[in-house]
NUPALO-750128 format. One record per residue: x, y, z of N, C-alpha, C, O, CB in turn; residue number from 1. Coordinates in Angstrom, 2 decimals, decimal comma. Glycine has a CB too. Layout:
<atoms>
nu nv nw cau cav caw cu cv cw ou ov ow cbu cbv cbw nr
X Y Z X Y Z X Y Z X Y Z X Y Z NUM
...
</atoms>
This chain:
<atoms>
nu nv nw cau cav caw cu cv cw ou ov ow cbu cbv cbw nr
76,79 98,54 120,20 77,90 97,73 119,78 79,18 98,43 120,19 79,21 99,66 120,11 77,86 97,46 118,27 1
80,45 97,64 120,69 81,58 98,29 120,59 82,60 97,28 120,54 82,37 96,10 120,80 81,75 99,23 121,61 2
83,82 97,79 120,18 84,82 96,87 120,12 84,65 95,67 120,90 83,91 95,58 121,88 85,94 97,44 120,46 3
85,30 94,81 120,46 85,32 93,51 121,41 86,12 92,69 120,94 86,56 93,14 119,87 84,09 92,76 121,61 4
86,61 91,54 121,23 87,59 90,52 121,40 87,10 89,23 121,13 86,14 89,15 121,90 88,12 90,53 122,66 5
87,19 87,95 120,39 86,40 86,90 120,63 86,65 86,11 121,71 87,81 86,29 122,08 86,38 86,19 119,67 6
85,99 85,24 122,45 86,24 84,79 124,06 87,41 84,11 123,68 88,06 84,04 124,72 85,01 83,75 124,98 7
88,12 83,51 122,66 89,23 82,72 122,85 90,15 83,66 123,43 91,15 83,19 123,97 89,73 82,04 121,62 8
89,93 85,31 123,41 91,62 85,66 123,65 91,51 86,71 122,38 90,68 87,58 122,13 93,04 84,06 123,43 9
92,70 86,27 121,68 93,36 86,92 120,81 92,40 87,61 119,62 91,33 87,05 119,39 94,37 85,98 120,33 10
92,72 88,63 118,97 91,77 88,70 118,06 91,84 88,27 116,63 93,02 88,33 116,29 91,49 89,79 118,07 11
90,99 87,82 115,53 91,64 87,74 114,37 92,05 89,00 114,03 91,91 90,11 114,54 90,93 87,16 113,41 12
92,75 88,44 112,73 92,76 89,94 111,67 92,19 90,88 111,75 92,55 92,02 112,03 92,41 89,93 110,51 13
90,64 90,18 111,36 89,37 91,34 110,85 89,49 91,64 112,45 90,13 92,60 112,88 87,41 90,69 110,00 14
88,91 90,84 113,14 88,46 92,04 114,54 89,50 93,00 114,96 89,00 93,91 115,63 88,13 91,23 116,09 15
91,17 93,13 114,74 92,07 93,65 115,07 91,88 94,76 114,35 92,00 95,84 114,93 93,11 93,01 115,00 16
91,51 94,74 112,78 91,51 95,84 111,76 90,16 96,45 112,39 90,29 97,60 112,81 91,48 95,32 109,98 17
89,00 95,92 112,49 87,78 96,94 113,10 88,05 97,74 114,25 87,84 98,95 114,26 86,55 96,18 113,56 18
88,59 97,01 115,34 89,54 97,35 116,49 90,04 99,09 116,34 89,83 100,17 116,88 91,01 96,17 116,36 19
90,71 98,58 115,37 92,18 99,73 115,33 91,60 101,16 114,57 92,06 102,29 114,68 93,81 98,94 114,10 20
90,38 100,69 113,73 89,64 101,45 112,80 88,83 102,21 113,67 88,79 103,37 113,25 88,87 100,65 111,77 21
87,95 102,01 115,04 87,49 102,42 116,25 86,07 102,00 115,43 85,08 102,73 115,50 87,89 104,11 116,92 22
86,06 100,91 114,77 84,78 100,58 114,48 83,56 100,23 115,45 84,14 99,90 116,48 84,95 99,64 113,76 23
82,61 100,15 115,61 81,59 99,47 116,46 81,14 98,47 116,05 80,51 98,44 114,99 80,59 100,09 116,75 24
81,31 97,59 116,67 80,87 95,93 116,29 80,35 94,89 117,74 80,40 95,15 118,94 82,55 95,05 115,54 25
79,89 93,78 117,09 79,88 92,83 118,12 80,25 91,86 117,38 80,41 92,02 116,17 78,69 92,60 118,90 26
80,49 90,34 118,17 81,01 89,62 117,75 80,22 88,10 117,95 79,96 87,85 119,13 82,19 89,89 118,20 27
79,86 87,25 117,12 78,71 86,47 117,36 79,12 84,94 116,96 79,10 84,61 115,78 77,45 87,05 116,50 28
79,44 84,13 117,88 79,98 82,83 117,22 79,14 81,67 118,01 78,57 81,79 119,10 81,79 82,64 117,41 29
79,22 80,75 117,35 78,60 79,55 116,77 79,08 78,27 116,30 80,17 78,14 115,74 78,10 79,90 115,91 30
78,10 77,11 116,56 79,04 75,86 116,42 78,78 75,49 115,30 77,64 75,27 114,88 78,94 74,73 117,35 31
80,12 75,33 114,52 80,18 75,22 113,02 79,69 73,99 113,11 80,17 73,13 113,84 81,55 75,39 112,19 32
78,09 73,72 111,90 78,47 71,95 111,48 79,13 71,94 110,14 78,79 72,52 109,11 76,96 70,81 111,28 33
80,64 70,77 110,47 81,22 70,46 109,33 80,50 69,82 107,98 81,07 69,62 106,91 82,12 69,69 109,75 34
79,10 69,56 108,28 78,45 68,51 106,94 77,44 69,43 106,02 76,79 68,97 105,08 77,35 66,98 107,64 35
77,40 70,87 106,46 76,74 71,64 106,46 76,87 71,96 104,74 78,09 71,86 104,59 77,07 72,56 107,57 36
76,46 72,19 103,75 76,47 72,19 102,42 76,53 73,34 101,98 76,56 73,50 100,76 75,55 71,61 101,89 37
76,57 74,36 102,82 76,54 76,17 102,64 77,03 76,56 103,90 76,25 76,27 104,81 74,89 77,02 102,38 38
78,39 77,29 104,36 79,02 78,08 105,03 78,16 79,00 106,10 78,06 78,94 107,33 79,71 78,75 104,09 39
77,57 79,88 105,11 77,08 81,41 105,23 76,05 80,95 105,58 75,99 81,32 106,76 77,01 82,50 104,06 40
74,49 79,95 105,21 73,26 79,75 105,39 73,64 79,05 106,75 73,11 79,51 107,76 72,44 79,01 104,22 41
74,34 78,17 106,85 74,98 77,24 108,44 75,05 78,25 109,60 74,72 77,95 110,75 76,88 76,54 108,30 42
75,45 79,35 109,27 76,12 80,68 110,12 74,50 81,18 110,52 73,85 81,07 111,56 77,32 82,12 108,93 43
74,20 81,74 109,27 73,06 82,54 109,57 71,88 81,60 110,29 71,03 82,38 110,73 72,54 83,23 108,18 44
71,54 80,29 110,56 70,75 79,49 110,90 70,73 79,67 112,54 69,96 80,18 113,36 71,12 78,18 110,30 45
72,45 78,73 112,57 72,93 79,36 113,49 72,43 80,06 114,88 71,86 79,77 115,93 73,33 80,00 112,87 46
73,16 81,43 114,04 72,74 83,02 114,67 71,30 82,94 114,80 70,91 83,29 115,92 73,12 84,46 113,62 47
70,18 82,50 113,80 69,01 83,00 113,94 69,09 84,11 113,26 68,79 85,11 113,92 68,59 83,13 115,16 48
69,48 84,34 111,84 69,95 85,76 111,33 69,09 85,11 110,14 69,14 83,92 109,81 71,86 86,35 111,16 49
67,96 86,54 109,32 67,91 86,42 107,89 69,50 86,59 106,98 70,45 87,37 107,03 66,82 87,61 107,46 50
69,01 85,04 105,93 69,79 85,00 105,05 70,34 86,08 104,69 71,54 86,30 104,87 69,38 84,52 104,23 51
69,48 86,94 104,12 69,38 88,30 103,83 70,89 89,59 104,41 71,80 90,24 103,90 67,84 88,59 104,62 52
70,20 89,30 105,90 71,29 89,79 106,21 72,63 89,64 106,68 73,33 90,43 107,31 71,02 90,21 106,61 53
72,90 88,21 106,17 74,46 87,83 106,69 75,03 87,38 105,00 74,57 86,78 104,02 74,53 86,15 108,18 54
76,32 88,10 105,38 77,13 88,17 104,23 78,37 87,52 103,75 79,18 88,09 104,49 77,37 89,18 104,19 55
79,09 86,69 102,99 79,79 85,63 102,46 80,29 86,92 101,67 79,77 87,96 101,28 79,02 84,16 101,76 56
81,53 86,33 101,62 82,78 87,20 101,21 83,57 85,83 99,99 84,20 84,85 100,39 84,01 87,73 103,03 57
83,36 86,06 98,94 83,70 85,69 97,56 84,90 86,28 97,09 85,35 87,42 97,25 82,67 86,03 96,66 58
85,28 85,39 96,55 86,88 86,28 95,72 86,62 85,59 93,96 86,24 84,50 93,54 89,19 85,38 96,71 59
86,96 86,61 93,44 87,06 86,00 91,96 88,11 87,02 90,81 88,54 88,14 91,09 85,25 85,95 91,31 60
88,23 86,62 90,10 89,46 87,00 89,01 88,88 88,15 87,80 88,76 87,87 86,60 90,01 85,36 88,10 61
88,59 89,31 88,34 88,07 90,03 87,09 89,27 90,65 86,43 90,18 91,36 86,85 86,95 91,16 87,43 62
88,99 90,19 85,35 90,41 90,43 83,94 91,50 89,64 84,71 92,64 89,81 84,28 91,17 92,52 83,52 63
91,38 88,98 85,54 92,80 88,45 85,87 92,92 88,88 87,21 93,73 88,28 87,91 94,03 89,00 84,94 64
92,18 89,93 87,78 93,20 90,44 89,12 92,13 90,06 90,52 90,97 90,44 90,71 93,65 92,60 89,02 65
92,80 89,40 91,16 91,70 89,04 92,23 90,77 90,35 93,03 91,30 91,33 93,55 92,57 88,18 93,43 66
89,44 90,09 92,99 88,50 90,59 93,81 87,49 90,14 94,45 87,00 89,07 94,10 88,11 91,25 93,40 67
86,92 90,90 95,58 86,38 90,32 96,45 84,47 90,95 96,26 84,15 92,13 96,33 87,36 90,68 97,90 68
83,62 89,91 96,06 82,53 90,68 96,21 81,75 89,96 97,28 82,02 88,79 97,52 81,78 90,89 94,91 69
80,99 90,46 97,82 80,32 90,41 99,36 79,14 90,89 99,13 78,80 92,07 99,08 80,99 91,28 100,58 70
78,05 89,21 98,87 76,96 89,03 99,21 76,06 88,33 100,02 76,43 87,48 100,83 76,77 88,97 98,62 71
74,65 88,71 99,80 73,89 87,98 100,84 74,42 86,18 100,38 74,82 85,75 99,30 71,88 88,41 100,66 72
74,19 85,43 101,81 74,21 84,28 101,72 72,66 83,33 100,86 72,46 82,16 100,53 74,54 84,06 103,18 73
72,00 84,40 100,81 70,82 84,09 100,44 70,67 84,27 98,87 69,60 84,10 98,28 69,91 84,87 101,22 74
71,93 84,64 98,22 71,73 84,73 96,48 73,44 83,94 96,29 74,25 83,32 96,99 71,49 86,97 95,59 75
73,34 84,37 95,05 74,66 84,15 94,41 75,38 85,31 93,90 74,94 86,46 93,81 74,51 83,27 93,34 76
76,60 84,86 93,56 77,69 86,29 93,13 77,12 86,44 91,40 77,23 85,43 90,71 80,02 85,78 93,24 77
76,53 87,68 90,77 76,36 87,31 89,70 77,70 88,18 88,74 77,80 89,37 88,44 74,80 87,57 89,41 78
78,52 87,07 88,46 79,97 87,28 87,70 79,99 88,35 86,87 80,95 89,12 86,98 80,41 86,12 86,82 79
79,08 88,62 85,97 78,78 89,50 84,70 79,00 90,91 85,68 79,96 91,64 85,45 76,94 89,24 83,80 80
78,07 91,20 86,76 77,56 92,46 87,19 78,98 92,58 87,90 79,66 93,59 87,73 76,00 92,54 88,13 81
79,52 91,35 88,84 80,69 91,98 89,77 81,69 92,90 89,15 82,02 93,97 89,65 81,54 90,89 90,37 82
82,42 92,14 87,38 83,13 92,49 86,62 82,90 93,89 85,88 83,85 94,59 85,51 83,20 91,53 85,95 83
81,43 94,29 85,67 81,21 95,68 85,54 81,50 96,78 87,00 82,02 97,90 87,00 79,66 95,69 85,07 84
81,09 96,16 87,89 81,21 96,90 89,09 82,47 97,46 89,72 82,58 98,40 90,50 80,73 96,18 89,93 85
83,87 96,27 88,92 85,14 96,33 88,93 85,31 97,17 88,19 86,06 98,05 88,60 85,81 95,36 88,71 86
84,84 97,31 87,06 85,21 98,18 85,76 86,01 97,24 85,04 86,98 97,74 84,47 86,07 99,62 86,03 87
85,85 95,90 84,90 85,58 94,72 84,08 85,46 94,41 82,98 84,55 95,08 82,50 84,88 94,34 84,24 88
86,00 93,53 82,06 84,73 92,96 81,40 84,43 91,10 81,54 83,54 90,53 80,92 84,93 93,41 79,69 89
85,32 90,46 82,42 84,58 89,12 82,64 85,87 88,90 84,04 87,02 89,25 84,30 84,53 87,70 80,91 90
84,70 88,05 84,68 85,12 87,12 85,72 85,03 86,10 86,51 83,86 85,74 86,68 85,22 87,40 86,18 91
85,73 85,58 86,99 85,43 83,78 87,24 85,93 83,63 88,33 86,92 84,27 88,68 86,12 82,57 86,26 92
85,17 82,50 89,30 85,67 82,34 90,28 86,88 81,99 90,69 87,36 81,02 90,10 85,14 81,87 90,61 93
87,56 82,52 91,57 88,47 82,04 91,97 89,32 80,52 92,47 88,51 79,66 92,82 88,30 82,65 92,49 94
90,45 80,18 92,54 90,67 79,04 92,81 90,50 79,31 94,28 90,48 80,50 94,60 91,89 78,45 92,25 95
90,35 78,20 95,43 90,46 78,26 96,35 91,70 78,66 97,33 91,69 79,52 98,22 90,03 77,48 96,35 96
92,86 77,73 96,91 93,67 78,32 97,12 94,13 79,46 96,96 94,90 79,92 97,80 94,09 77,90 96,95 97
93,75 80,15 95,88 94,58 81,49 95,62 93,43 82,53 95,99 93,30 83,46 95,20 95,24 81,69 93,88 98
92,81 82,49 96,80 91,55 82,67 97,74 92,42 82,84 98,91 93,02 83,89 99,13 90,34 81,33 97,86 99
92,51 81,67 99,77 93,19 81,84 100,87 94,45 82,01 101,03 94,77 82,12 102,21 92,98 81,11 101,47 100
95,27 82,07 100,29 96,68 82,91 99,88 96,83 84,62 99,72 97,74 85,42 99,97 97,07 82,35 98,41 101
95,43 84,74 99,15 95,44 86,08 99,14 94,78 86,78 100,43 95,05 87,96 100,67 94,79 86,47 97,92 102
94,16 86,25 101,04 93,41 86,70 102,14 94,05 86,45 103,56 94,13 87,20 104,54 92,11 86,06 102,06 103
94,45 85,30 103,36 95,29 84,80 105,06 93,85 84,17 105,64 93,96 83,99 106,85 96,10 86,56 106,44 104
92,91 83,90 105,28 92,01 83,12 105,44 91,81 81,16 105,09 92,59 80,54 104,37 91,27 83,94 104,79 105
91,17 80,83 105,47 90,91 79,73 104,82 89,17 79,36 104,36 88,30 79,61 105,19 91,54 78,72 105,76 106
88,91 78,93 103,37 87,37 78,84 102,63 86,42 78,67 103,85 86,46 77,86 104,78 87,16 77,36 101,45 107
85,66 79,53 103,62 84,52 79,02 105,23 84,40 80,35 105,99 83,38 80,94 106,35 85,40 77,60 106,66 108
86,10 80,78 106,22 85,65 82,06 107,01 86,74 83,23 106,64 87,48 83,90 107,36 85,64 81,74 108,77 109
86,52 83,21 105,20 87,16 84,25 104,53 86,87 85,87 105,53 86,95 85,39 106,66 86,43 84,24 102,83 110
86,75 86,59 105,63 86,73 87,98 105,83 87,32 88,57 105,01 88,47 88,57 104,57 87,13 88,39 106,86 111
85,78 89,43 104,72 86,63 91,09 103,69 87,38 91,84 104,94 87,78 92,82 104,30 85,05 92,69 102,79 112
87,75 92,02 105,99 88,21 92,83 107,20 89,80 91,98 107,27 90,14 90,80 107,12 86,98 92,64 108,83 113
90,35 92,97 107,52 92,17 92,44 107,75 92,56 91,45 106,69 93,34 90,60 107,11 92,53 91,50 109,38 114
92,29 91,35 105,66 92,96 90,63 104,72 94,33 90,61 104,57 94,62 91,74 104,15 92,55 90,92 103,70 115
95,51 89,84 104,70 96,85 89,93 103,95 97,19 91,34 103,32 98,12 92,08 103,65 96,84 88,86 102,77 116
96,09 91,60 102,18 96,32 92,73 100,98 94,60 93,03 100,95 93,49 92,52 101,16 97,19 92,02 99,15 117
95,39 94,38 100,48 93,43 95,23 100,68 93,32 94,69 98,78 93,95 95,13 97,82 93,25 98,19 101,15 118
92,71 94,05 98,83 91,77 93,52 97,37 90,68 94,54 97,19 90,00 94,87 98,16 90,90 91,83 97,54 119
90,48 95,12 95,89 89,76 95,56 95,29 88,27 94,74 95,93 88,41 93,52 95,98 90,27 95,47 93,87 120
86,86 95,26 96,42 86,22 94,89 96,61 84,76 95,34 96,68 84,47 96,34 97,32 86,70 94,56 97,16 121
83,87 94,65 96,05 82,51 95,38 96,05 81,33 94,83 97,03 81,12 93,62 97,03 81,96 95,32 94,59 122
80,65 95,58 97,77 79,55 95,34 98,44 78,25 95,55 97,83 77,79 96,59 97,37 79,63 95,98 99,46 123
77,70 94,29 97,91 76,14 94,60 97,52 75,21 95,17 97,99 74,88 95,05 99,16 75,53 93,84 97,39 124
74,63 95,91 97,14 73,78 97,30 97,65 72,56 96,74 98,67 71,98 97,49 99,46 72,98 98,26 96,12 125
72,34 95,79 98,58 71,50 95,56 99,68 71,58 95,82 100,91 70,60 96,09 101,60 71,31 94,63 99,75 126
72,93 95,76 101,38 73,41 96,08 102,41 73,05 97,24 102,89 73,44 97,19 104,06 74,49 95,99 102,34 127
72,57 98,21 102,74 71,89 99,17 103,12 70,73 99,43 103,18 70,21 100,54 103,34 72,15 99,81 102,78 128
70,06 97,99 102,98 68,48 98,19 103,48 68,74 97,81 105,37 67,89 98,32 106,10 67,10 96,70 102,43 129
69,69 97,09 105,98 70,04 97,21 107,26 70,72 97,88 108,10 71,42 98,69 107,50 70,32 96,58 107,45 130
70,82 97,92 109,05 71,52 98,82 110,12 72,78 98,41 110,57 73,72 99,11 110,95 70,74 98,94 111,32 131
72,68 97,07 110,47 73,78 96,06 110,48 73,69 94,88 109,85 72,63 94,26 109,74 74,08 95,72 111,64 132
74,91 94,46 109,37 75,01 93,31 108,56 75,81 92,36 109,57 76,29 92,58 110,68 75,75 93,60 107,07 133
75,77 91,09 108,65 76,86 90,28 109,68 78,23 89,68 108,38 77,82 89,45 107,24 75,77 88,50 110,72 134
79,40 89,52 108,60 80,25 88,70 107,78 81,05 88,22 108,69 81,04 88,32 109,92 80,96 89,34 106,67 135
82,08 87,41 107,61 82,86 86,03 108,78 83,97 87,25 109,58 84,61 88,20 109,16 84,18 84,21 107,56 136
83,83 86,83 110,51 84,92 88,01 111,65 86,51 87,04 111,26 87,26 86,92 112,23 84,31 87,90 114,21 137
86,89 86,54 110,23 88,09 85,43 110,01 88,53 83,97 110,29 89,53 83,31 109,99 88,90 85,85 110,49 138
87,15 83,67 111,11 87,41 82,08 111,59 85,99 81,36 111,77 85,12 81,76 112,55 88,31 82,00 113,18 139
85,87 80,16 110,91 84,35 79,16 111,19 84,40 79,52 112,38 85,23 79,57 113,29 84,21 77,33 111,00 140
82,66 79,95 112,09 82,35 80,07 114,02 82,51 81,33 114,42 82,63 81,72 115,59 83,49 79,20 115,14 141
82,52 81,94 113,49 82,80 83,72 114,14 82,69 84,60 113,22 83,39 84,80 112,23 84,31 84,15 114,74 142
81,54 85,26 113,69 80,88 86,32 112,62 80,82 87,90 113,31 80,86 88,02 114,54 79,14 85,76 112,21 143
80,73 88,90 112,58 81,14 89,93 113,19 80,35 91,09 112,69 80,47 91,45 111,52 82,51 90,06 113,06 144
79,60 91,64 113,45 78,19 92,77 113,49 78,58 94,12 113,11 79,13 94,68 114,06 77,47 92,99 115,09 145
78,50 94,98 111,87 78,86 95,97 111,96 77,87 96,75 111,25 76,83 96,13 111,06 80,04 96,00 111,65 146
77,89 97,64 110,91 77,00 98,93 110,16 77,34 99,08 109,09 78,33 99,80 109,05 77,06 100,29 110,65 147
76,85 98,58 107,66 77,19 98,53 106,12 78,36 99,76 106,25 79,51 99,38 106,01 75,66 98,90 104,88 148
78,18 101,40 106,67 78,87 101,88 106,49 80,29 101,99 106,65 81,18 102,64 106,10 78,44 102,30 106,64 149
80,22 101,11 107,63 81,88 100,77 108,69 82,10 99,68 107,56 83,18 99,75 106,96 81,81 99,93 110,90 150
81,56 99,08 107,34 82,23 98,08 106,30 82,67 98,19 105,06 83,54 97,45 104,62 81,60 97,24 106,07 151
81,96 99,40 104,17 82,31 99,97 103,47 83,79 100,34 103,38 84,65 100,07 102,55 81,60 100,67 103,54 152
83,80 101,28 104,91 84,96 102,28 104,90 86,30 101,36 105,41 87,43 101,64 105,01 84,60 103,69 106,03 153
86,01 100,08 106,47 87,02 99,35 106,87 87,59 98,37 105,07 88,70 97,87 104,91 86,29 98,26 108,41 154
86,93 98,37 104,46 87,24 97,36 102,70 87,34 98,51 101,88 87,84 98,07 100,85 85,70 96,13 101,87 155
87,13 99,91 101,70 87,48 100,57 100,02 86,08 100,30 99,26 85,85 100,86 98,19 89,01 99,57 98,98 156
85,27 99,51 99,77 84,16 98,83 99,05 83,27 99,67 98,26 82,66 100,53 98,89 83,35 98,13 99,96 157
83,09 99,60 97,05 82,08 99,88 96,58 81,14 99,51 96,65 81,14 98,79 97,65 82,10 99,94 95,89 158
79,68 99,51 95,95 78,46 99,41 96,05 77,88 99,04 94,64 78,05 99,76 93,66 77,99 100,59 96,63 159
77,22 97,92 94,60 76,56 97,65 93,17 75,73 96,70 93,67 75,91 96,06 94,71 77,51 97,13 91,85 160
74,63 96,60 92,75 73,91 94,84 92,73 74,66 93,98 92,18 74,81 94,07 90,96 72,53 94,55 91,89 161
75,32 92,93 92,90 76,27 91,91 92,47 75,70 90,76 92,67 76,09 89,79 92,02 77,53 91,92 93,09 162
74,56 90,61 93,69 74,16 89,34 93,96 72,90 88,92 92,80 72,38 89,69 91,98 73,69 89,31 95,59 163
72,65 87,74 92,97 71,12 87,10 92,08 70,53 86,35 92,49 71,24 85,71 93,27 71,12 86,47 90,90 164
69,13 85,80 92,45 68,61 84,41 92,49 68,48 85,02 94,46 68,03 84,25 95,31 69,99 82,69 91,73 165
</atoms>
């Protein structure tokens, strides 16, 4: 893997922040279907990627202050555990808008990478049963290959079981 650019040209955010970070990545895009009822499972189908290992980037309000937790597309965010993982004690999803206000994203292809503001954020420990994971590289249609550890270190991210089901 190494830096790269998406074929449009320019890079997003996230690929600019992996970029600049001298991260190793690739970059993997795909034709979004709009009727698609899940984002992340659409992506990973897609790609041809286990659920498992492609990752949806969530924002939610623990005690009030927005955070980001990043799980498999293949579970759910479980609220109770994220808010301990914050050092918490409850949290709820976020509005959408104040989702993509805080991120410079829009719903679909949030990225934990180059956000607006570095948000407090936790990664699910699963993520290190792979070598690489995949999350949204900042735009439907563009997902971006990196090594749990680079992702870690490019987000502040901690590590907990956040996901369920």
């Amino acid at each position: 893997m190494s830096p790269a650019k998406s074929k449009g040209g320019k890079g997003t955010p996230a690929t600019v922040a992996a970029t600049r970070a001298g991260a190793a990545f690739t970059l993997h895009e795909y034709t979004v279907d709009p009727d698609a009822p899940s984002y992340g499972r659409a992506a990973a189908d897609a790609l041809g990627v286990p659920h498992e290992r492609l990752f949806k980037t969530l924002l939610a309000a623990v005690d009030g202050a927005l955070t980001v937790g990043i799980v498999p597309v293949s579970s759910s965010l479980d609220l109770k555990a994220l808010a301990a993982a914050a050092g918490g004690k409850k949290a709820v999803m976020a509005e959408p808008r104040d989702a993509e206000r805080a991120t410079g994203y829009v719903v679909g292809g949030i990225s934990p990478l180059g956000q607006k503001r570095r948000l407090p954020t936790v990664l699910d420990a699963s993520a290190s049963a792979f070598a690489t994971v995949y999350v949204s590289a900042g735009r439907r249609g563009l997902q971006i290959e990196l090594a749990p550890a680079d992702l870690i270190a490019l987000t502040g991210a901690a590590t907990a079981v956040i996901a369920r089901g």
